[in-house]
N, CA, C and O of each residue as an XYZ file, in Angstrom:
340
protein
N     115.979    110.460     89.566
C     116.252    110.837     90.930
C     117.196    109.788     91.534
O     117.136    108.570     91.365
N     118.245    110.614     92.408
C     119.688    109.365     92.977
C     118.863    109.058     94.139
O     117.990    109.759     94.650
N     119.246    107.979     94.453
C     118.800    107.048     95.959
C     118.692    108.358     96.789
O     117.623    108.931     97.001
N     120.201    108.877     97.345
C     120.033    109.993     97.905
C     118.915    110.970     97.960
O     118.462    111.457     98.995
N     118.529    111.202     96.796
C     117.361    111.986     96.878
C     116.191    111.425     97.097
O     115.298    112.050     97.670
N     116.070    110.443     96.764
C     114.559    109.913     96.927
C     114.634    109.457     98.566
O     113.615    109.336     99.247
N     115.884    109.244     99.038
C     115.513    108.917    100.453
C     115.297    110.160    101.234
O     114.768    110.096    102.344
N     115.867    111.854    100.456
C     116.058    113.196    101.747
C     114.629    113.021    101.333
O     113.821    112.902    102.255
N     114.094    112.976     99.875
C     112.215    113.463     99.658
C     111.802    112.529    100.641
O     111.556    113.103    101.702
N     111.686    111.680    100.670
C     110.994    110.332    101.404
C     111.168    111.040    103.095
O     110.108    110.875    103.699
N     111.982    111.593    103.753
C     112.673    111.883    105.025
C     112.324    113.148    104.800
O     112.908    113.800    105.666
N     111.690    113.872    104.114
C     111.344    115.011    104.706
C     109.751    115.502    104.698
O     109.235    116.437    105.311
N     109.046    114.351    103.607
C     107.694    114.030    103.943
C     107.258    113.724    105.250
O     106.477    114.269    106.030
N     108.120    112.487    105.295
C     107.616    112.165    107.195
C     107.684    112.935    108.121
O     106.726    113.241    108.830
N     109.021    113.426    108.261
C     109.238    114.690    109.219
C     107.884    115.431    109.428
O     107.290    115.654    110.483
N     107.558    115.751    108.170
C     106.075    116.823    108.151
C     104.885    116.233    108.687
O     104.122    116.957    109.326
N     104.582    114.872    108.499
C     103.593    114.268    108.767
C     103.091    114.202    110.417
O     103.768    113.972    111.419
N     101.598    114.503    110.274
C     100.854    114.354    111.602
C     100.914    112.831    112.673
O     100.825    111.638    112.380
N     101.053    113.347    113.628
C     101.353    111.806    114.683
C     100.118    110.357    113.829
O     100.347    109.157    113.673
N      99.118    111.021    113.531
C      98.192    109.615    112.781
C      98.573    109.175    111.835
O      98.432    107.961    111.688
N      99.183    109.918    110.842
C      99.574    109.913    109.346
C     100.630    109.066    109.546
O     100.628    108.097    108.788
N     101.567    109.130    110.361
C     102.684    108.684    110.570
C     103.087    107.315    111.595
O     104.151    106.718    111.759
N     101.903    107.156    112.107
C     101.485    106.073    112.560
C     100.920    104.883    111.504
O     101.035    103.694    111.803
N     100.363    105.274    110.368
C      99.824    104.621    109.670
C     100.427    104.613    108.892
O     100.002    103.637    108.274
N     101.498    105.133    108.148
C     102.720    104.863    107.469
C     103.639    103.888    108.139
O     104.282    103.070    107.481
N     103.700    103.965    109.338
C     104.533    103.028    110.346
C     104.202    101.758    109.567
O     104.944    101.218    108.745
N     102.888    101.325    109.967
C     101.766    100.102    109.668
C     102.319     99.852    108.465
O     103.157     98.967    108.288
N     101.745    100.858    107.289
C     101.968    100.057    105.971
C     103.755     99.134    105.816
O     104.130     98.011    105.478
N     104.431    100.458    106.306
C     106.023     99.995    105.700
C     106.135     98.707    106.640
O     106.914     97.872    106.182
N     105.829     98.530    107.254
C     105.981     97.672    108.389
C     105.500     95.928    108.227
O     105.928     94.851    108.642
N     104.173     96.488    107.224
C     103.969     95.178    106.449
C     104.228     94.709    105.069
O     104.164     93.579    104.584
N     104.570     95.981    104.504
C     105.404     95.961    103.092
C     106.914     94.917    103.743
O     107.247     93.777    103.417
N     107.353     95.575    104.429
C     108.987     94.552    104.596
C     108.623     93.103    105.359
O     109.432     92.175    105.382
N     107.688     93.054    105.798
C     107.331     91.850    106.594
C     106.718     90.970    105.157
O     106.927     89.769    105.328
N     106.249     91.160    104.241
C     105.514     90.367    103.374
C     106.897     89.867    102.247
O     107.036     88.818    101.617
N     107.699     90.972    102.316
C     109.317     90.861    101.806
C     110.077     89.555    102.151
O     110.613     88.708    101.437
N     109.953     89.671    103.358
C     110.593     88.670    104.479
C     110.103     87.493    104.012
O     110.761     86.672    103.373
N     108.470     87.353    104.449
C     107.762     86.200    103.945
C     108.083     85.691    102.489
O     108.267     84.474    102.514
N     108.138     85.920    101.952
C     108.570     85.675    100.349
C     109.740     85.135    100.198
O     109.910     84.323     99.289
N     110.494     85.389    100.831
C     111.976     85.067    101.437
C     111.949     83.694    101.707
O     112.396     82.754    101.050
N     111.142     83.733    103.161
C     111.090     82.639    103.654
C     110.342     81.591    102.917
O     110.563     80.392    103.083
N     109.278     82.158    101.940
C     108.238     80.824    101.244
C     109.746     80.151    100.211
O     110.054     78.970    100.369
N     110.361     80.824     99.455
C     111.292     80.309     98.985
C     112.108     79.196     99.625
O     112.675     78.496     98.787
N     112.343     78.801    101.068
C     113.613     78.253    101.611
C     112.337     76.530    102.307
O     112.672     75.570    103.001
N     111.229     76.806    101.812
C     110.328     76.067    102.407
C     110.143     74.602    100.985
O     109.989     74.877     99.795
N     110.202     73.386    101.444
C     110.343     72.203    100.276
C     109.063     72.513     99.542
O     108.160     73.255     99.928
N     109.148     71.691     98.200
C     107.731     71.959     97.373
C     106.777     71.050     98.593
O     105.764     71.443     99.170
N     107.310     70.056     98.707
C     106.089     69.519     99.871
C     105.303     70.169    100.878
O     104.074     70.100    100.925
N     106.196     70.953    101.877
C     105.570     72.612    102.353
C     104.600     73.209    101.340
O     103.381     73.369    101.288
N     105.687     73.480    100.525
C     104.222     74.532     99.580
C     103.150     74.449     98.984
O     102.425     75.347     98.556
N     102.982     72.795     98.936
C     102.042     72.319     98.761
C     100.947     71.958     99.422
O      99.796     71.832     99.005
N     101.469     71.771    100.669
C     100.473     71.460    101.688
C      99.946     72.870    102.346
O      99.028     72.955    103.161
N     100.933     74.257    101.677
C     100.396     75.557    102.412
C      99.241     75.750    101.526
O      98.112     76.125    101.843
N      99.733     75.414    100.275
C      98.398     76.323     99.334
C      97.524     74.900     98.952
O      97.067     74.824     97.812
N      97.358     74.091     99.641
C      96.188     73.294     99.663
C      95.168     73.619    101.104
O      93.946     73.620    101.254
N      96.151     73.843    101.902
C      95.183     74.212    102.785
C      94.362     75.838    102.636
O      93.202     76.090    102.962
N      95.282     76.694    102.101
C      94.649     77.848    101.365
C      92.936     77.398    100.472
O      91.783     77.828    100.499
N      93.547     76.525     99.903
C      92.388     76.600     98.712
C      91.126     75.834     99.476
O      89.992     76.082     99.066
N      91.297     74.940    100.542
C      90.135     74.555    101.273
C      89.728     75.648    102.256
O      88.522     75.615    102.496
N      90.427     76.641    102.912
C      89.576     77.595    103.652
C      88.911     78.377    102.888
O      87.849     78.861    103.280
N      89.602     78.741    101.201
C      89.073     79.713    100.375
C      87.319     78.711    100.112
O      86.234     79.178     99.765
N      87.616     77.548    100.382
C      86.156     76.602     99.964
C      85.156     76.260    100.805
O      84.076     75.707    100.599
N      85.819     76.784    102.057
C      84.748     76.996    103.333
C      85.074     75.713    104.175
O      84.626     75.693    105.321
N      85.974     74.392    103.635
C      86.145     73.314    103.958
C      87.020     73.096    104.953
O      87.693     72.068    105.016
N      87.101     74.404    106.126
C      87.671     74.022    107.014
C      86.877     73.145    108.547
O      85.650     73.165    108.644
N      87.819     72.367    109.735
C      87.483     71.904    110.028
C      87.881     72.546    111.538
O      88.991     72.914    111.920
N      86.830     72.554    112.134
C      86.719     73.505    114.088
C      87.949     72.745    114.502
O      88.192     71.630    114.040
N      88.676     73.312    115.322
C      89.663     73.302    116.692
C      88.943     71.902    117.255
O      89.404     70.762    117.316
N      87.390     72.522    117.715
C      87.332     71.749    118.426
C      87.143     70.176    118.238
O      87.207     69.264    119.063
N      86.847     70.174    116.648
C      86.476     68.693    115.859
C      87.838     68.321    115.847
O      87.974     67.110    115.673
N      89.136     69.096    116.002
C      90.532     68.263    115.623
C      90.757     67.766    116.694
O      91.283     66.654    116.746
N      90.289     68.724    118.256
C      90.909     68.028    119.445
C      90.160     66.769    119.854
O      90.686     65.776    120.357
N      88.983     66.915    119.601
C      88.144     65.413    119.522
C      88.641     63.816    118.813
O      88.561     62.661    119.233
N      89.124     64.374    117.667
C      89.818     63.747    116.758
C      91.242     63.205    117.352
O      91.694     62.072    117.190
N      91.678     63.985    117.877
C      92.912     63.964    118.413
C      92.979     63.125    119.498
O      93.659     62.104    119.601
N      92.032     63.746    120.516
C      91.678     62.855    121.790
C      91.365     61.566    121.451
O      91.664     60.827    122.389
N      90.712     60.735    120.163
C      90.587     59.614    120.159
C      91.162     58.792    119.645
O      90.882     57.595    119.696
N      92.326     59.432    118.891
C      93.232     59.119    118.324
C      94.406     58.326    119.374
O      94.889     57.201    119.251
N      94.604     59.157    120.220
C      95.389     59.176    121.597
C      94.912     58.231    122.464
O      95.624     57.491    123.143
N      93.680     58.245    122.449
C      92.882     56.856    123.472
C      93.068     55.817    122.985
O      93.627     54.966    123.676
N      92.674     55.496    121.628
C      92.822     54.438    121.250
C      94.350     53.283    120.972
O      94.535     52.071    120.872
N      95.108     54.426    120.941
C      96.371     54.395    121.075
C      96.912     53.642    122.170
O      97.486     52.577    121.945
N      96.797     54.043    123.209
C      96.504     53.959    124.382
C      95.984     52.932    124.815
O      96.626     52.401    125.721
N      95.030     52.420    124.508
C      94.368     51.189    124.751
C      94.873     49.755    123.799
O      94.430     48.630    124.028
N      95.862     50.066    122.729
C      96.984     49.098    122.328
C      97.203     48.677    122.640
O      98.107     47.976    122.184
């Protein structure tokens, strides 16, 4: 099948499709090209980036994450003490 055709089949499925159906086709294609993109972009990112993305991956996959609110605590005393230099 030529591009052409697979795009009139592709364009004349939708046409047919119910306002939900076609809403939810919206969704999928929508995150099919967005995950495209992303892939894109993980490429243009240093190994140091990618390392620090999929380390932090593998500690949420380990439950070893740490609350908002324990970082702003952290943060806040970080800053005080600073401060008091």
């Amino acid at each position: 099948m030529t591009t052409a055709e697979l795009k009139l089949n592709l364009f004349r499925q939708i046409d047919t499709m119910d306002e939900n159906r076609l809403e939810e086709l919206y969704g999928i294609m929508s995150n099919y090209l967005a995950s495209q993109n992303n892939l894109d972009e993980w490429s243009l990112l240093s190994e140091q980036q990618q390392k620090g993305i999929l380390s932090a991956i593998e500690e949420a996959e380990a439950n070893e994450l740490v609350s908002h609110k324990k970082v702003m605590e952290r943060a806040h005393k970080k800053l005080a003490n600073a401060l008091q230099s």
